[in-house]
C-alpha positions as CSV (number, residue, x, y, z in Angstrom):
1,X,0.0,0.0,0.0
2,X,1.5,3.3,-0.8
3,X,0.7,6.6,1.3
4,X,-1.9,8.5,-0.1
5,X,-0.5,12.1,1.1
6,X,3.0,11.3,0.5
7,X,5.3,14.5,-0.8
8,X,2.5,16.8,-0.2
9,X,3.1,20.1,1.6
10,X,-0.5,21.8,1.3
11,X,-4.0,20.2,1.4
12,X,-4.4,18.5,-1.9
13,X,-7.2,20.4,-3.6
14,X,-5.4,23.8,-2.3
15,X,-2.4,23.3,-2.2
16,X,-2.5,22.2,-6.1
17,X,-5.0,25.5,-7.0
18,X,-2.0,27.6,-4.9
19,X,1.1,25.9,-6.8
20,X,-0.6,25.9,-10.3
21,X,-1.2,30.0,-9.6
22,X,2.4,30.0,-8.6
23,X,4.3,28.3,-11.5
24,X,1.3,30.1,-14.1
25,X,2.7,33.8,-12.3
26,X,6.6,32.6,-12.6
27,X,5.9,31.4,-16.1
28,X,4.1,34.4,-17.3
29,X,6.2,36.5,-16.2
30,X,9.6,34.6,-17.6
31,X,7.7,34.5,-21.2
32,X,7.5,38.7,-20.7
33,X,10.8,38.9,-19.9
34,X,12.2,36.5,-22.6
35,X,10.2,38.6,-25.1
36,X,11.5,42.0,-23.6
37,X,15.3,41.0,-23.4
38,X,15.4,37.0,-24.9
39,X,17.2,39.0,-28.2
40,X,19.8,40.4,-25.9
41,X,21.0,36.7,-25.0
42,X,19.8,35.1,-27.6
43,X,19.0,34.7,-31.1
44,X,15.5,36.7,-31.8
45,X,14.3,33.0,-33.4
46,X,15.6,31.2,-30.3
47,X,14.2,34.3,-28.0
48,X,10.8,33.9,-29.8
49,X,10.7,30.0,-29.1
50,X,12.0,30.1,-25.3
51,X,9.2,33.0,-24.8
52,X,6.6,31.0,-26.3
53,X,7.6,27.6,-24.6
54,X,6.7,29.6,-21.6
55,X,3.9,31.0,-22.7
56,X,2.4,27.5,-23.2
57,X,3.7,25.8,-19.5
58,X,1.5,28.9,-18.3
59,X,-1.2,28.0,-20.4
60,X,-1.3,24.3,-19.4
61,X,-0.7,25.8,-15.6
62,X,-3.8,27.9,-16.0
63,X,-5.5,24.7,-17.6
64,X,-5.0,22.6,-14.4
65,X,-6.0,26.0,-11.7
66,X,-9.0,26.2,-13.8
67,X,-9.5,22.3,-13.1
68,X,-9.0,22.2,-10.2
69,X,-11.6,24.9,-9.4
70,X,-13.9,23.6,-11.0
71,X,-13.4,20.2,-9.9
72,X,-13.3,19.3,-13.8
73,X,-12.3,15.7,-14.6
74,X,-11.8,16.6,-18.1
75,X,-9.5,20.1,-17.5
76,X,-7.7,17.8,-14.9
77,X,-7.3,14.5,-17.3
78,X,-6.2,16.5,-20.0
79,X,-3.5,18.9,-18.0
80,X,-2.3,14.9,-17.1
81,X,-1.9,14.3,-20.8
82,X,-0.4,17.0,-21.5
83,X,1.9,17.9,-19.1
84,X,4.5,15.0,-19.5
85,X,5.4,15.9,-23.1
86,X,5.9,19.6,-21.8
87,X,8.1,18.0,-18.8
88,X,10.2,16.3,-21.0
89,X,10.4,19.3,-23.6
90,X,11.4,21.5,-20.9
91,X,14.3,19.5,-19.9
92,X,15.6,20.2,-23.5
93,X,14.9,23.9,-23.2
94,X,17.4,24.2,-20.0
95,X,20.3,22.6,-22.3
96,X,19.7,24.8,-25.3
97,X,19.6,27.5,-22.9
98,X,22.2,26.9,-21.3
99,X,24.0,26.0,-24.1
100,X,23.1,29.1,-26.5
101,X,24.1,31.6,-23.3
102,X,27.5,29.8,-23.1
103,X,28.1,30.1,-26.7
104,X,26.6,34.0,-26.6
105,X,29.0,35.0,-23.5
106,X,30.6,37.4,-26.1
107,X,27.7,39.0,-27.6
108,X,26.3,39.6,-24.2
109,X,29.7,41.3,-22.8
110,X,29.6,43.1,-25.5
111,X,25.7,44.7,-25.7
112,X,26.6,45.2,-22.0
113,X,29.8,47.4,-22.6
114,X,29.2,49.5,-24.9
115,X,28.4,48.1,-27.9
116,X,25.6,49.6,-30.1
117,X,22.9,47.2,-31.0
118,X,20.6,47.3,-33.8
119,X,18.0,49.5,-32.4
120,X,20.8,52.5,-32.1
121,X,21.6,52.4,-28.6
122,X,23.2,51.0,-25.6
123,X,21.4,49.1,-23.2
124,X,23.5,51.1,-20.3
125,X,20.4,52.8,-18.9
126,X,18.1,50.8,-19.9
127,X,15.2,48.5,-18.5
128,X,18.4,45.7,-19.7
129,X,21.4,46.7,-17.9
130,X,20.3,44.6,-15.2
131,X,22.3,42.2,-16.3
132,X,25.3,44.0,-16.7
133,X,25.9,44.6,-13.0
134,X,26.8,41.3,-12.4
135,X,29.3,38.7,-14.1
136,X,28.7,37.3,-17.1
137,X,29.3,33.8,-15.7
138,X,27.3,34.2,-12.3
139,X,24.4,36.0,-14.4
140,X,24.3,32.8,-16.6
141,X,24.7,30.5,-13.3
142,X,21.5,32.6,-12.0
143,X,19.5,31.9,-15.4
144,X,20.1,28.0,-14.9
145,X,19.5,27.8,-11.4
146,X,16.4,29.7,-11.8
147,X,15.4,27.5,-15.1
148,X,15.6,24.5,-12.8
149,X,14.1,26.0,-9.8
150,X,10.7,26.7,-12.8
151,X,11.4,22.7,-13.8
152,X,11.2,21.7,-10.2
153,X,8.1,23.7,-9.9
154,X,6.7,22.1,-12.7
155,X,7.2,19.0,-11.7
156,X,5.9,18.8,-8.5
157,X,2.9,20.9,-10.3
158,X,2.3,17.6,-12.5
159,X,2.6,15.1,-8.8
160,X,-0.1,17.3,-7.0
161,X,-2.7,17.5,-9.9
162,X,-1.7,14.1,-11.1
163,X,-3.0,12.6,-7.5
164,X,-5.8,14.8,-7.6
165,X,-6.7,13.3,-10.6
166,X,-6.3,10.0,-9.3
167,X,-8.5,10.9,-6.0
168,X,-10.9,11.7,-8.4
169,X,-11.0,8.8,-10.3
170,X,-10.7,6.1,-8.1
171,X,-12.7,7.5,-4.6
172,X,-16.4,7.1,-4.6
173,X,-18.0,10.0,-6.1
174,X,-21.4,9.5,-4.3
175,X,-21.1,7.4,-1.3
176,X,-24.7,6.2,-1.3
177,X,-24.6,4.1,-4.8
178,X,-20.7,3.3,-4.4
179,X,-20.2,5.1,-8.1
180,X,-16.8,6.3,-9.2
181,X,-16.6,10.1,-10.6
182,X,-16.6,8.5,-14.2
183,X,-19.9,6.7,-13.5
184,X,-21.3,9.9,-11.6
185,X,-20.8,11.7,-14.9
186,X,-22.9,8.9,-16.8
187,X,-25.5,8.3,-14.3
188,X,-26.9,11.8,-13.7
């Protein structure tokens, strides 16, 4: 028999509603960012797909908060489906991130220190010279860590609303006729 509550912090129902808000505010606001500043660091191709990969782990965040308010098998079931293929994709994201910054230590030093880019100014003074205070290998240290700490996140996302799921499923969904929340949904 396997423990029921295991790995859980929160209640499960609100704890799960309160983690899916979190990683859908983190990832929201990382696909802003990568849009603002992703061409500084990165190709504006490679900026565009980062920004948009985040974009959609919101989007399947704010599938499984709107779920799990609801109490929606389907949202739920779906966000289960879903979500593994975006897990393993996002493990590919933090090497070709961390790759690409790496590879674009140069170009970075150099937007940061004076060099003109494409728009006709320097980013000293701008909303992107936040960067530029620190080193460029602690700054890309900080993207990683942060990139796994969002992976984590997500993860754990997926366990909480994955055993919500189950609870739904398999626990009696009217305790009078013994019916499953599948046969609940037939029977009314």
């Amino acid at each position: 028999m396997w423990c029921n509550n295991c790995c859980l912090c929160f209640p499960l129902r609100g704890g799960a509603m309160w983690l899916t808000g979190l990683v859908l505010t983190i990832n929201g606001i990382g696909a802003i960012i990568l849009f603002l500043w992703g061409p500084y660091f990165f190709s504006t191709l490679m900026a565009l797909l980062f920004a948009g990969f985040s974009v959609l782990q919101a989007g399947t965040a704010g599938l499984a908060f709107l779920g799990l308010c609801n109490w929606s098998y389907m949202l739920t079931r779906l966000f289960v489906y879903i979500q593994w293929l975006i897990a393993f994709l996002a493990t590919a994201r933090i090497g070709v991130m961390a790759y690409q910054l790496e590879k674009n230590k140069g170009h970075i030093a150099a937007e940061c220190w004076g060099a003109v880019n494409d728009k006709g100014y320097s980013p000293q003074g701008t909303a992107a010279a936040f960067y530029c205070s620190t080193p460029i290998e602690s700054f890309i240290l900080i993207f990683i860590f942060g990139l796994v700490m969002d992976y984590v996140l997500n993860l754990y996302m997926y366990f909480v609303v994955w055993r919500f799921y189950v609870r739904m499923r398999l626990y009696p969904f009217h305790k009078r006729f013994g019916l499953t929340y599948e046969h609940g949904l037939y029977e009314i």
